[in-house]
Phi, psi and omega in degrees: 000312183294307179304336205261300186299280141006292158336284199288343177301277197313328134343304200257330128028273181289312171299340194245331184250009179271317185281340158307318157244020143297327180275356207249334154262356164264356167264009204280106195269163184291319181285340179271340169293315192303311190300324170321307188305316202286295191268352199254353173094230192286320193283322170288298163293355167286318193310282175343305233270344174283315151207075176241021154255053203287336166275347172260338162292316128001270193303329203265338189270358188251333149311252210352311191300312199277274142011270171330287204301323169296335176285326183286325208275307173303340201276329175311304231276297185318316159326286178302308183284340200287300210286290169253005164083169178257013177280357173244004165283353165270350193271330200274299196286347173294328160285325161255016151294326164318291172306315166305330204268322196275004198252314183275320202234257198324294177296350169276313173330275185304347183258347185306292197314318189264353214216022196261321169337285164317295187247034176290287203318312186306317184238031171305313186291312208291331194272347165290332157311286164325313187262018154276351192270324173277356168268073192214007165245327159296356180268346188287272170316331224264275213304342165266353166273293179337304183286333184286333184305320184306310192315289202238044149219336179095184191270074194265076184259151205252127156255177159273119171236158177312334180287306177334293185314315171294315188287345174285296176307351170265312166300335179283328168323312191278323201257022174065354163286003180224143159289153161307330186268338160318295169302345160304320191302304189308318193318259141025267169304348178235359180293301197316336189274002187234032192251088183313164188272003177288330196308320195260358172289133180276118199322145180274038188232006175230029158255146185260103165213170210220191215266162168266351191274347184269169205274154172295335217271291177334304189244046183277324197277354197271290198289001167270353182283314193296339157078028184267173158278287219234160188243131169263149170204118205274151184261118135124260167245125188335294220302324144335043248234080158318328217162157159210121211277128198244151196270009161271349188274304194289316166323323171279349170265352189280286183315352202275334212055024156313135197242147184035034165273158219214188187266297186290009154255064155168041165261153155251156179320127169301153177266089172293124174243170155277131155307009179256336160340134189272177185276270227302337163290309138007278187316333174280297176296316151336322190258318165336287205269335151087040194241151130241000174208120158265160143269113184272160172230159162285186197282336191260343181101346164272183196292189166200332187151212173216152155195153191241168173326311183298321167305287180315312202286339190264014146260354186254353204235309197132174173300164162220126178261144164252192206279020218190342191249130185316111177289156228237152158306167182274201207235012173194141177206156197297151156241184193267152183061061147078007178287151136304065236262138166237102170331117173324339200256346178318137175277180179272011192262292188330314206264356166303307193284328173282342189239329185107330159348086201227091195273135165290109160265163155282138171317312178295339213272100186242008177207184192299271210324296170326326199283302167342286183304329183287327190274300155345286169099005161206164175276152207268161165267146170299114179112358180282156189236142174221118173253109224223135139000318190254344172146218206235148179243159171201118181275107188241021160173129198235123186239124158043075166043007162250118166349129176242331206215125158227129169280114180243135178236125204279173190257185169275005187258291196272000000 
């Protein structure tokens, strides 16, 4: 009887620690398997090496689990007719089911969940054992789940991905391990590799340059208002961009007392990119090369604009200001009636993360105004309405034929 009772004690036992450490590998995130391989020796790479076999690992702790439970439920059952006759073996399963669900399963669980390092490591060996011993049942069990799996989910492998990483860094958010502006940054960084460098250029019809032929003496009071480091400067035509003047070279020839210098003697050679250069490469280079500013161009050999260092980093940190320069509005704002005021120049990233807004575009197509003209098929007037899918637009304020401004209301759909 005592030998009987003993049993069933180490049955359910057996059940509390097979189910502890089924929750305790599965709860096992890709960074604590890495660091475990990395810090933990031999012990640690048995752990890896279990999962990255997650169906035979499964299979062996759900053998085991299963195994425990029939024996205590026989072993009750045999107790209980031995003991109290059999008109009490439905009063018996009802009591070690009980003991099972609160002994075996939900409290091992939970001590797994807060405990899974410690005892992945413990019970790395005992479950590789097992399952070389159970495998000829696990190849069994393995090839008929396998196969029902394919049938109706299909051939499905689970990876890590960036969306993965982001939705961890949005959960560290919710859970106050992350700032907001932080997860903006994470964001960021990784938008840039897929961001041309025209999204961030400043267009050339808002770049400040000057003639190369003009005099130092002339335009000294132009470039100190404008407060730039560096200058672009042109042969001929703005669009023509030759050289760049940087404003410590002319101050040390100024201090020097040099007399009739003119800009092209003290421009340096330009940086030319394609407007097609991805940021995160700029940005490598930019740092290679000890550059701070290019000229970008088009496919054709014109101009398209500039950019600088300051661009590239303020996609990832945000605008920056000096101290002397105007802060700019935000690029998306509450309006009246349930409205949007939206910047013409807003990217398709702003209005995903601000709006929810995850408009189908042409690939060249890189801000709202653009999306507009594109869905339209001309360029729009102040007062033109586009009615979308996603709501309604109303274009409310239009410069030299570029969008400056839209009021957006979302449809009842999106």
């Amino acid at each position: 009887m005592i030998s009987q009772i003993s049993l069933l004690i180490f049955l359910l036992m057996m059940s509390a620690l097979f189910s502890s450490t089924e929750t305790a590998f599965t709860s096992l995130s890709l960074f604590q398997i890495h660091e475990i391989e990395k810090t933990k020796g031999k012990r640690g790479r048995r752990v890896t090496k279990l999962t990255k076999k997650p169906n035979v690992l499964l299979t062996t702790l759900l053998i085991g689990n299963n195994l425990a439970n029939i024996g205590a439920t026989a072993l009750a059952t045999s107790l209980t007719i031995s003991i109290f006759g059999s008109q009490f073996i439905g009063f018996m399963t009802g009591i070690l089911t009980l003991f099972v669900l609160i002994f075996g399963e939900v409290t091992p669980k939970q001590i797994a969940l807060a405990k899974n390092e410690s005892i992945c490591l413990r019970m790395a060996r005992p479950v590789h054992i097992l399952s070389f011993i159970f495998r000829p049942v696990i190849w069994a069990i393995s090839g008929i789940s396998s196969l029902i799996t394919r049938l109706f989910a299909g051939q499905v492998k689970k990876s890590f991905t960036l969306d993965n990483l982001l939705q961890m860094v949005s959960l560290g958010e919710n859970m106050g391990i992350v700032e907001s502006y932080e997860k903006q940054m994470v964001k960021n960084v990784f938008r840039i590799n897929d961001t041309p460098v025209k999204g961030i250029t400043t267009y050339r019809t808002e770049v400040f340059c000057l003639d190369k032929e003009s005099a130092i003496e002339d335009i000294l009071d132009e470039l100190l208002e404008k407060d730039f480091s560096r200058v672009p400067v042109y042969n001929d035509n703005p669009e023509h961009i030759v050289g760049i003047v940087w404003i410590k070279d002319i101050l040390k020839a100024l201090a020097a007392g040099e007399k009739g210098l003119r800009l092209k003697d003290n421009m340096h050679e330009p940086f030319y990119i394609p407007e097609t250069k991805m940021v995160h490469d700029l940005f490598h280079q930019f740092k290679e090369e000890k550059i701070n500013l290019a000229v970008v161009l088009d496919e054709y050999g014109g101009l398209t604009g500039i950019v600088t260092m300051e661009d590239v980093i303020e996609e990832i940190f945000g605008e920056l200001y000096d101290e002397n320069e105007e802060t700019e509005t935000d690029k998306i704002l509450t309006g009246d009636n349930n409205e949007w005021i939206i910047q013409g120049d807003t990217s398709f990233y702003d209005l995903y993360d601000h709006l929810g807004l995850d408009l189908e575009h042409d690939i060249k197509t890189l801000t709202i105004s653009g999306y507009l003209t594109e869905k339209l098929g001309v360029i729009p007037i102040e007062g033109t309405e586009a009615v979308l899918p996603e709501g309604r637009y109303t274009v409310s304020k239009v410069t030299n034929n570029k969008i400056e401004e839209i009021r957006f209301k979302k449809s009842g759909k999106s």
